[in-house]
Backbone as CSV, one residue per row, in Angstrom:
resi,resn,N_x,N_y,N_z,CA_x,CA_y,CA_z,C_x,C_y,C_z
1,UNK,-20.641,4.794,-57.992,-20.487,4.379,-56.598,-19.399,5.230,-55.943
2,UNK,-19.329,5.751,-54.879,-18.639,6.844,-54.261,-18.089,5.638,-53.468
3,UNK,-16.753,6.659,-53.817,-15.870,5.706,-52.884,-14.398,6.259,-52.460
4,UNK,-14.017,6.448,-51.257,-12.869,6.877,-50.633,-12.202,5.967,-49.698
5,UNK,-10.452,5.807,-50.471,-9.811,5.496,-49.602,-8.251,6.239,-49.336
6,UNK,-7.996,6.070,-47.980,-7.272,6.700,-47.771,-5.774,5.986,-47.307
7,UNK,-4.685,6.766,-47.372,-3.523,5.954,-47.560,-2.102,6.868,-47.099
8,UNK,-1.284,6.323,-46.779,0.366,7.167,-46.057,0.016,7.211,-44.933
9,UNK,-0.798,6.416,-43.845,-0.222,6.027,-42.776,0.605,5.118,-42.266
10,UNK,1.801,5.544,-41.506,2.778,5.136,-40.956,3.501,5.081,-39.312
11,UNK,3.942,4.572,-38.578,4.645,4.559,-37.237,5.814,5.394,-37.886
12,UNK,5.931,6.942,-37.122,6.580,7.969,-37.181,7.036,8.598,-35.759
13,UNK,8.385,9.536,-35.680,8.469,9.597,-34.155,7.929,10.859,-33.915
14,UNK,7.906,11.773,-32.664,7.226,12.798,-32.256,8.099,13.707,-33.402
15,UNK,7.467,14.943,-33.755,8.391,15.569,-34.691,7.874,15.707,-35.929
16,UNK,7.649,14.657,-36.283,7.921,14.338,-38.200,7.191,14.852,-38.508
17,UNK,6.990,14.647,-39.825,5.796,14.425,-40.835,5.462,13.781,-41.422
18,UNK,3.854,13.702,-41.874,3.211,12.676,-42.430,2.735,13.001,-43.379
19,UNK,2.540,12.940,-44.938,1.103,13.121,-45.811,0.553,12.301,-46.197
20,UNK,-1.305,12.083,-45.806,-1.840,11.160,-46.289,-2.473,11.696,-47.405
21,UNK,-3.292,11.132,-48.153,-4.292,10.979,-48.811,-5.207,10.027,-48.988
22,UNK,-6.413,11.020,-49.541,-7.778,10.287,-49.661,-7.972,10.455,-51.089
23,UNK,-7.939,9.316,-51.955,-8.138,9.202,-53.352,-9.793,9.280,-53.663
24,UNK,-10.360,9.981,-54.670,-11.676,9.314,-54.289,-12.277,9.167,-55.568
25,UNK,-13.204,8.572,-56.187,-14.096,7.974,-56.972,-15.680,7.822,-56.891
26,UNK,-15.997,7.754,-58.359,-17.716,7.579,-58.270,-18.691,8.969,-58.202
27,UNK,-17.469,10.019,-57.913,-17.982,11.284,-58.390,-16.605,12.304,-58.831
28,UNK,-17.726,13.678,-59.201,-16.142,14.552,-59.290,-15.972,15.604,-58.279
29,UNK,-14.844,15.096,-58.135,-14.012,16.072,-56.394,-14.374,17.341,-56.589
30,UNK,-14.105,18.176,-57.812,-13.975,19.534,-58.123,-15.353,20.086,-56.941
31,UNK,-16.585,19.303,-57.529,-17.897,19.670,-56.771,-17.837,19.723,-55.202
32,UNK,-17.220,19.032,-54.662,-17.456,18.538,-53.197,-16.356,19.060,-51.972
33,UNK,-17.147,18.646,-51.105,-16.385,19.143,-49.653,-16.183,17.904,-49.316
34,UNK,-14.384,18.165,-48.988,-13.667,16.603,-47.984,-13.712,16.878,-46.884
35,UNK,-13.643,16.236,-45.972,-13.014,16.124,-44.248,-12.121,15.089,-44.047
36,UNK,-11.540,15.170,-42.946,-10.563,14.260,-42.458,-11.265,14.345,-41.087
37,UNK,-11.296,12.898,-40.462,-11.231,12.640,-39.326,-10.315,11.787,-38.733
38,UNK,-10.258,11.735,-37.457,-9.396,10.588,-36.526,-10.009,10.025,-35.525
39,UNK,-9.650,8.868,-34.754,-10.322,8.272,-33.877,-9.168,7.550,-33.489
40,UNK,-8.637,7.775,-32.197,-7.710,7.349,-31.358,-8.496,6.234,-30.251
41,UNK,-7.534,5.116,-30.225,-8.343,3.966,-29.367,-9.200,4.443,-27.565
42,UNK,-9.996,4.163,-27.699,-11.211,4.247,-26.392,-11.948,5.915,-26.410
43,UNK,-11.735,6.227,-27.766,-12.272,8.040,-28.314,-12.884,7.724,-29.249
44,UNK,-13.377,9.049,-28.837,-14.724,9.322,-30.069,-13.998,9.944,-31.508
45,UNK,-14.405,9.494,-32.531,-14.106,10.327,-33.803,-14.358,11.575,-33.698
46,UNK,-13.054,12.403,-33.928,-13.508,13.637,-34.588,-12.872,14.448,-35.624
47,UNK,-13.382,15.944,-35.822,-12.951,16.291,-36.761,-11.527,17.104,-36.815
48,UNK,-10.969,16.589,-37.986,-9.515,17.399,-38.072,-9.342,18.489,-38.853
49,UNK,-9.933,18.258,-40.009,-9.949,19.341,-41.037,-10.921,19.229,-41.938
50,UNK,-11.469,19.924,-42.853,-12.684,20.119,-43.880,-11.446,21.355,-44.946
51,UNK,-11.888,20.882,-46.259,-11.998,21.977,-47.016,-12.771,21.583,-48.095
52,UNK,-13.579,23.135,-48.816,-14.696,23.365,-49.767,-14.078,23.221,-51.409
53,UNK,-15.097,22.901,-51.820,-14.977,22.764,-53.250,-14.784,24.093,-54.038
54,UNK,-15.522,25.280,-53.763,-15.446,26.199,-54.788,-14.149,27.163,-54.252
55,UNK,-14.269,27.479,-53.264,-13.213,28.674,-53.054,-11.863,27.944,-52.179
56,UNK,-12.092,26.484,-51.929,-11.247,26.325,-51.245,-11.305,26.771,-49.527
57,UNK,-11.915,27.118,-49.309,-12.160,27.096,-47.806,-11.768,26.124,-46.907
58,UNK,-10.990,26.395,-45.870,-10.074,25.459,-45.068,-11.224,25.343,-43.234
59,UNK,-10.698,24.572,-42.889,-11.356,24.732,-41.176,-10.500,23.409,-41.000
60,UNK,-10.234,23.572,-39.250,-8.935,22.747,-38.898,-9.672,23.004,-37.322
61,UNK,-9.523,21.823,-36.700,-9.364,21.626,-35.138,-8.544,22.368,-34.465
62,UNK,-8.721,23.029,-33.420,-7.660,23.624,-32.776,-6.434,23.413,-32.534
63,UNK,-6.715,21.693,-32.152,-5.719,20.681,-31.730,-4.699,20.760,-33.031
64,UNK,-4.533,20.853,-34.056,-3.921,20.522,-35.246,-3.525,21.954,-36.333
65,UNK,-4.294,22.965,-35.605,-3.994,24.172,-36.442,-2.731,24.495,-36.584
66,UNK,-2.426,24.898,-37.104,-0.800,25.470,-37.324,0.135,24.181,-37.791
67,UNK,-0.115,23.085,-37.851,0.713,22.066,-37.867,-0.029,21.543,-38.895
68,UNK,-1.107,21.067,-39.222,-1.789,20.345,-40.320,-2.368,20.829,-41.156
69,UNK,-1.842,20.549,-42.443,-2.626,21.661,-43.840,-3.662,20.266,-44.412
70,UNK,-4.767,20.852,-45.060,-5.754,20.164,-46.080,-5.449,20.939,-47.277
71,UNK,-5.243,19.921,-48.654,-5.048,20.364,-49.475,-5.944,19.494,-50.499
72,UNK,-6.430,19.680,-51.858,-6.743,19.317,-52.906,-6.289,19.339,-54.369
73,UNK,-6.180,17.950,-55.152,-5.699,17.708,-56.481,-6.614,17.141,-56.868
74,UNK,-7.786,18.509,-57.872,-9.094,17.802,-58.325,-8.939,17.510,-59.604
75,UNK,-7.618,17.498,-60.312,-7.386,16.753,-61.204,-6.421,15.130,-61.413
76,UNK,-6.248,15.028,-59.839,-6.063,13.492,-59.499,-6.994,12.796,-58.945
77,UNK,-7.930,13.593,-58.048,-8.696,13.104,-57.466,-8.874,12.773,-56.034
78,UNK,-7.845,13.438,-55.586,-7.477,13.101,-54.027,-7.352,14.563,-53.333
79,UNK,-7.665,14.482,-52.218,-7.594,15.197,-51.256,-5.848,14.580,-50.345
80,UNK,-5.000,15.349,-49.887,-4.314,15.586,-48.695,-4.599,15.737,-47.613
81,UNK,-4.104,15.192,-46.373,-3.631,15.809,-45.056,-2.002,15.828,-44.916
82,UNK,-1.192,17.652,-45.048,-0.142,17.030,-44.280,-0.228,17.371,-42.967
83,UNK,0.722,16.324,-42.304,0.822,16.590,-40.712,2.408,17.085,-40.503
84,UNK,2.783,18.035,-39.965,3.776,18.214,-39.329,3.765,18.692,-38.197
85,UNK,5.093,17.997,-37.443,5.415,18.753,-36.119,4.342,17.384,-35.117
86,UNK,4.404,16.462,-35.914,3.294,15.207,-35.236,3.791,14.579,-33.335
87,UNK,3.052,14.497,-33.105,2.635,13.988,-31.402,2.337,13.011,-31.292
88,UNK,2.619,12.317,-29.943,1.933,10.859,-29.616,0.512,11.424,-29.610
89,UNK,0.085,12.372,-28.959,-1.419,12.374,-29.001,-2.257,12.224,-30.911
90,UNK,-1.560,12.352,-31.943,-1.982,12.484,-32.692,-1.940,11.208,-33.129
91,UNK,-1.928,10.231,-33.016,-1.898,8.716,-32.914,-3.479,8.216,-33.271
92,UNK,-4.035,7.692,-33.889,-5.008,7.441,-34.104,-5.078,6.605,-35.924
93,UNK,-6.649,6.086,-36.194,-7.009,5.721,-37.236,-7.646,7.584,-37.925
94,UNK,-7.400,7.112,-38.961,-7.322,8.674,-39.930,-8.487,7.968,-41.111
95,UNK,-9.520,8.829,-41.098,-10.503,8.981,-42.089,-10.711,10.360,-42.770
96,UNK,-11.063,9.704,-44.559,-11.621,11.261,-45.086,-13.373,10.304,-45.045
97,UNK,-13.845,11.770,-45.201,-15.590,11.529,-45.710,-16.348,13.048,-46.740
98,UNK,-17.237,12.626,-46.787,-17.995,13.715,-47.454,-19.390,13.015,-47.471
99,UNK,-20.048,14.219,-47.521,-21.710,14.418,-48.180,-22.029,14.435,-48.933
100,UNK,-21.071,14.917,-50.377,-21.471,15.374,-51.481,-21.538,16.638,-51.490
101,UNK,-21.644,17.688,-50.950,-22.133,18.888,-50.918,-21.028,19.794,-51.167
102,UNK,-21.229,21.283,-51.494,-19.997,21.819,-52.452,-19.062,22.424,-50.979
103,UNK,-19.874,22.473,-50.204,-19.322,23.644,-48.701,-19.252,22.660,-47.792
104,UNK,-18.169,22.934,-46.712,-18.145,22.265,-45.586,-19.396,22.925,-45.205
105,UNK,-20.049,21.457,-43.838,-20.934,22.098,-43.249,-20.941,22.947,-42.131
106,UNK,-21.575,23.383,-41.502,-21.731,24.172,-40.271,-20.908,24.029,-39.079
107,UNK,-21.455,22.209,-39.304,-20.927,21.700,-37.960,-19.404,20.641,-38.509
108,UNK,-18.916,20.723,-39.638,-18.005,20.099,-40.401,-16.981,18.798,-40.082
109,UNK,-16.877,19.311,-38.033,-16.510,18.696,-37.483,-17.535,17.472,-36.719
110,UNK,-18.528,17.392,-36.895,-19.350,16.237,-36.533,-19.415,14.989,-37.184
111,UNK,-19.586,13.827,-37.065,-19.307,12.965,-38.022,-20.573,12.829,-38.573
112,UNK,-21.643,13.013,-38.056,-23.381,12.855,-38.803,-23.577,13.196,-39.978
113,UNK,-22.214,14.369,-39.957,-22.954,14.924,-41.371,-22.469,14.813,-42.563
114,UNK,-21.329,13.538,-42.265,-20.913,12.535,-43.491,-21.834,11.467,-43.906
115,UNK,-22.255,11.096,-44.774,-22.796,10.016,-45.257,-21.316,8.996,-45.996
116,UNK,-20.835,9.433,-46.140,-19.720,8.608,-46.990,-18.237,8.679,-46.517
117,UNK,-17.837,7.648,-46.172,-16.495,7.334,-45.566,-15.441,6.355,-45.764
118,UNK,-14.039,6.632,-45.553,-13.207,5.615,-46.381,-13.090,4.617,-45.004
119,UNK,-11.721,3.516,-45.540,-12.237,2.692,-44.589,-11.031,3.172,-43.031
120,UNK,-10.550,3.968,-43.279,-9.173,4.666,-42.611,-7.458,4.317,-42.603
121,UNK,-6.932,4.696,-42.257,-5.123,4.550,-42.484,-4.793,4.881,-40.629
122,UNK,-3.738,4.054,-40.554,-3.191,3.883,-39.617,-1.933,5.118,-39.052
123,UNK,-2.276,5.890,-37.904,-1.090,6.452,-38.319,-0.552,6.443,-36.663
124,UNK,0.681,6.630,-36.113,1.126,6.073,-34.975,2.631,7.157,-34.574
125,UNK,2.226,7.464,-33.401,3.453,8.752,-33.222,3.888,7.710,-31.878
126,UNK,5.057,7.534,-32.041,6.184,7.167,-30.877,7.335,7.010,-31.368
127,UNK,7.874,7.267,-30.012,9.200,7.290,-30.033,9.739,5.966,-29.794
């Protein structure tokens, strides 16, 4: 049974940093492509970051480039987001997901093309 949850969200002020993670189970990480998404109240989910199973391949939102790394420990089993240099705009519920599949997809940042999702972490930028 595939299963992701994710965790280290916190009320932080503009500035900081955050690292979450997405622990995951019911398969093995090594194979698969993670994403992270967010969904800030009266918005649509979207995508923050993706990275690939074999080479490690990264992709990041514009909004978050330079400030937010995706990382992987496929011998714990979890995927990372850190956030630094965090914003009120970056305020939102924080999800990982996947397909199963070894490559981010095309569209990586769409949510359709997750089938599998954790249940999200809270994360909150103010001052």
């Amino acid at each position: 049974q595939v299963q992701l949850v994710e965790s280290g969200g916190l009320l932080v002020q503009p500035g900081e940093s955050l690292k979450l993670a997405c622990a995951t189970s019911g398969f093995t990480l090594d194979y698969y492509a993670i994403a992270w998404f967010r969904q800030a109240p009266g918005k649509e989910r979207e995508g923050v970051s993706c990275i690939g199973s074999r080479d490690g391949t990264t992709y990041y939102a514009d909004s978050v480039k330079g400030r937010f790394t995706i990382s992987r420990d496929n011998a714990k089993n979890v995927v990372y987001l850190l956030m630094n240099s965090l914003k009120p705009e970056d305020t939102a519920v924080y999800y990982c997901a996947t397909d199963l599949f070894p490559t981010c997809p095309n569209n990586w940042h769409v949510d359709h093309e997750y089938g599998y999702w954790g249940q999200g972490t809270q994360v909150s930028v103010s001052s």
